[in-house]
N, C-alpha and C positions, 0 to 999 in steps of 0.2 A: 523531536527536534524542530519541529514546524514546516518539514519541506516534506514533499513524496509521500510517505506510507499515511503520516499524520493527517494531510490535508485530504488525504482520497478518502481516511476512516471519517473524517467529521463530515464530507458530503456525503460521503452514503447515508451518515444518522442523518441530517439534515433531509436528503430525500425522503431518509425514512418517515418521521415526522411529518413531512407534507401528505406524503400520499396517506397515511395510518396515524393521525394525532392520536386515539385513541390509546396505542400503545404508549407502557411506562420504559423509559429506559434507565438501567441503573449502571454506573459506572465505577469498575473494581478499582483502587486505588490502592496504594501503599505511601505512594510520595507524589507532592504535590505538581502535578502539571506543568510544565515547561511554555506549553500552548495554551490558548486560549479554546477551552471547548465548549462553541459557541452553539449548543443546541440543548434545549429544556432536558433535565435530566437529573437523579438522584442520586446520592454517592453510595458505595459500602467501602469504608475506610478502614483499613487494614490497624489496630492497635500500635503504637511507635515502638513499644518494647517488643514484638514479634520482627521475627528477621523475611526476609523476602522468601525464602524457602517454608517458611513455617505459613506463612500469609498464603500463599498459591496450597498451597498441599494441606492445609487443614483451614483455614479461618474460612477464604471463599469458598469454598464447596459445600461448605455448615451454612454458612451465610444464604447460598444458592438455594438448599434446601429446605431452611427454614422459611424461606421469603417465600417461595412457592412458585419459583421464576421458572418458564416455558422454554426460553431458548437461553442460551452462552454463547458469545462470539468472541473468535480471538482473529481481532485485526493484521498482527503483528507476523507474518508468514506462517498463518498455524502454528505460534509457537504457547502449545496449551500445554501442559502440563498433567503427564496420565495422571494424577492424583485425580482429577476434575471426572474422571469415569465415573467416581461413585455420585456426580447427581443423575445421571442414566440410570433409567431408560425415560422417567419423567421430565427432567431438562434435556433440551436437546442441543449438540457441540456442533456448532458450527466457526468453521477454519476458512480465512482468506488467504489459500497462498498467492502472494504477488506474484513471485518470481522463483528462478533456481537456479539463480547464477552462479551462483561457486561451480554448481554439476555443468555451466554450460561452457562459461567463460571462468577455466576456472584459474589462469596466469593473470585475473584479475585482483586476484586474494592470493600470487602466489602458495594455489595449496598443488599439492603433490594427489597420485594416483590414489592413495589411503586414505590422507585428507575429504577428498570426494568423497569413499565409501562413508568413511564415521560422520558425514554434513547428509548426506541420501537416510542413513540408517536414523539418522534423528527427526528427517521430516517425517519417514516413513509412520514411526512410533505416533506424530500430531495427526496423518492422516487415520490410522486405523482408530483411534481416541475419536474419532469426528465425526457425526451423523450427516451433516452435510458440508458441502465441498465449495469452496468458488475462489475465483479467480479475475484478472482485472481484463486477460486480452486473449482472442484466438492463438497469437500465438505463444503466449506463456501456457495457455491448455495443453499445445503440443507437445512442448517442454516437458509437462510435470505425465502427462500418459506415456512420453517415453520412457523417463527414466526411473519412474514409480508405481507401484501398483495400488489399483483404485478399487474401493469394495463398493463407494458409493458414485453417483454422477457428480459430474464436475460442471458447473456451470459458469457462466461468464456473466458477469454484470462490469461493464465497464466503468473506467474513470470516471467520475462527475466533477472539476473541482468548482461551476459552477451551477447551482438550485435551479436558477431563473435567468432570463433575460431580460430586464428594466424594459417596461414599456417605453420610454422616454431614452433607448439606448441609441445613437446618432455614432454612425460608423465614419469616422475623421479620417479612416488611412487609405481608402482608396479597395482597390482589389488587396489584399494578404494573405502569406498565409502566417500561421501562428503558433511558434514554439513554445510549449508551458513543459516544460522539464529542469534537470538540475544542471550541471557546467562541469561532471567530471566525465573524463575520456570516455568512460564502459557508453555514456549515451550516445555517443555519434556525435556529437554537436559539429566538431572540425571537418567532419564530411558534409553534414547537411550547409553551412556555411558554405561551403569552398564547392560545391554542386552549384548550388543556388548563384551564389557569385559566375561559375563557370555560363549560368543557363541568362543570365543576366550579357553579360559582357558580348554574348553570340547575339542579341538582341528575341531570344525564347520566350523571354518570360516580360510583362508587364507588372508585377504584382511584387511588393513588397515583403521581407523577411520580419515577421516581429516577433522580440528574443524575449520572455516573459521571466522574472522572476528575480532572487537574490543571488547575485553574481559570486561564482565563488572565486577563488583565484584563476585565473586564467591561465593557459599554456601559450609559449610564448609563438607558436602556428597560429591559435584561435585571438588574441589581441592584434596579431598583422591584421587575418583575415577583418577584424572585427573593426580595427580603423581603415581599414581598405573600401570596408561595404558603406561606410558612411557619407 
């Protein structure tokens, strides 16, 4: 959808590329991109008359095997698909879970105690399918070791959503600091505002808030606050 998981998966390839040009990256598709993905790469396009179950469980894993590909990555919270075990032990599965909100914050998805088990019991299924593990923050690690069991290590490679810093990059705003996230509740956003504001008005802080990204509807706390700070 081009916000969050999308933009963290195209910097990673992008770092990946910088650091290792050598490697080829091939990118599983079924249907065509939403986003732009903007880093050198070759398709396996999934047939139009196969359905998305038939493409995941039999097409890419023929595809995988045939090609003679080393690793598989599934961006998307580890959500691989046990079929993908049969390119194992020669391809290797590696899973990014971002997150485990439903198990954390789970009145955010209004799900129930059950809900929890059956959203746990299907990550669990992506971890055990996955020769390696990673993650985007210390504390989503802590997250997913409490409430999952690990065969492999879990590593953290943080956020990147930018490659480089322009040599020619001339900082306009003074001291900041800088929000790059999304505008619904679960992020905090109307605390970090209404803090900030609070550390502002006590005369704390010198250093301005900058709110990055595509706004999504506002609550109507976070639009006070937000014409408030201006």
């Amino acid at each position: 959808d081009g916000r969050g998981i999308s933009k963290a998966t195209v910097a990673f390839y992008q770092n990946l590329k910088r650091l290792y040009p050598e490697v080829e990256l091939y990118l599983m598709q079924k249907k065509k991109l939403v986003t732009d993905f903007s880093v050198e790469h070759k398709k396996i396009f999934s047939p139009f008359h196969l359905s998305e179950e038939q493409a995941l469980n039999d097409y890419f894993p023929s595809q995988i095997k045939e090609l003679n590909i080393d690793f598989v990555h599934f961006p998307f919270n580890g959500n691989n698909s046990e079929y993908f075990s049969s390119v194992r032990p020669k391809a290797k599965v590696i899973s990014t879970i971002h997150d485990i909100i439903p198990a954390v914050i789970p009145y955010i998805y209004k799900m129930n105690r059950d809900d929890v088990a059956r959203y746990l019991a299907q990550v669990q299924k992506h971890i055990d399918n996955s020769d390696i593990l990673l993650t985007i923050s210390e504390c989503a690690k802590q997250d997913i070791e409490e409430h999952l069991r690990l065969k492999n290590k879990l590593s953290v490679i943080y956020n990147s959503y930018f490659s480089y810093i322009p040599s020619d990059f001339q900082n306009k705003y003074g001291k900041y600091f800088l929000y790059n996230g999304g505008y619904c509740p679960r992020k905090g956003i109307e605390q970090l505002v209404d803090n900030f504001l609070q550390l502002k008005l006590r005369d704390l802080l010198e250093s301005k808030l900058i709110l990055t990204g595509k706004e999504a509807p506002l609550s109507p706390r976070l639009e006070a606050l937000k014409k408030y700070g201006k």
